[in-house]
C-alpha positions, 0 to 999 in steps of 0.5 A: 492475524485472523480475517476479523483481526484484519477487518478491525486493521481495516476499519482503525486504518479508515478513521485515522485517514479520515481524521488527519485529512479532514474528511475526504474531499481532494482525496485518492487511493493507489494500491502498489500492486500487487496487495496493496491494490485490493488494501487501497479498493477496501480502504477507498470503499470504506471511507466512500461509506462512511463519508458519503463521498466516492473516494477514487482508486488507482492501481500502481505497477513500479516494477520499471521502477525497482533498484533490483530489476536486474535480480528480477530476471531477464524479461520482468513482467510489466503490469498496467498502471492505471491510475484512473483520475489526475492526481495533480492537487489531490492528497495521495494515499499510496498503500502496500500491504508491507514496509521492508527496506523502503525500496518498493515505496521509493520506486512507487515514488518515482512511478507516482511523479511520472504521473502528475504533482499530488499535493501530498502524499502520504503512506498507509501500509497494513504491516510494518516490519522495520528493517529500513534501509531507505529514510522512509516512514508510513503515516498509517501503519495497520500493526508494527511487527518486530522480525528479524532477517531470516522472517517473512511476513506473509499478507493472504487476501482473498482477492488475491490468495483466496485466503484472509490472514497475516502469517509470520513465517521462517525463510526457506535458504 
């Protein structure tokens, strides 16, 4: 995916949460870091405009909360959290910029709980690449792409890369 492919992801991604959450009153972003927080402050600044309403952004670190932190390493890297506004009674987003297995969203579940009651919660990932091993489904998904197992998908943003695209790559063994 080019930067304007992206860009257009972005923008269909912003009026179908519009659209199902009826404007965005009682609204709030948490990117799962490290991708899906520059995802959330874009999506979160585009609806801001298109509503005319600020919509809150927060940042979510679930390494703690991983079911493989001991393939991680001895000492994993602990990010902060910071969420930034009381969740309790708002309809969460939490986005990520990819869905696998399904393991980094039950973890960013667990993350989420410890920090309140959200009304709702609902998932918006830029790709979704199957392969689920866990029973969850996004409710926004920026592109479905068919991979197999020995494929990568690769999201460049330049708040993190310095780079704009979406690359679909072969594993290195």
């Amino acid at each position: 995916m080019s930067a304007s492919e992206i860009e257009r992801t972005l923008v269909r991604l912003v009026h179908e949460i519009i659209e199902k959450n009826n404007g965005a009153e009682e609204l709030g972003l948490v990117g799962i870091r490290r991708r899906g927080v520059p995802l959330a402050q874009r999506l979160g600044q585009m609806i801001a405009r298109i509503e005319k309403t600020p919509v809150p952004v927060g940042t979510l670190d679930i390494t703690l909360y991983r079911d493989d932190l001991s393939t991680l390493g001895p000492k994993p890297v602990v990010q902060k959290t910071e969420i930034g506004f009381p969740i309790t009674g708002k309809n969460v987003i939490l986005v990520d910029d990819v869905l696998y297995t399904g393991r980094t969203i039950r973890a960013a579940l667990d993350a989420l709980f410890r920090e309140g009651r959200p009304k709702r919660v609902q998932l918006c990932v830029f790709i979704d690449r199957g392969h689920r091993e866990l029973p969850i489904e996004a409710g926004f998904i920026g592109r479905k792409v068919q991979t197999s197992d020995r494929e990568i998908i690769e999201v460049k943003l330049r708040e993190v890369d310095d780079a704009e695209k979406v690359l679909l790559v072969e594993r290195q063994d």
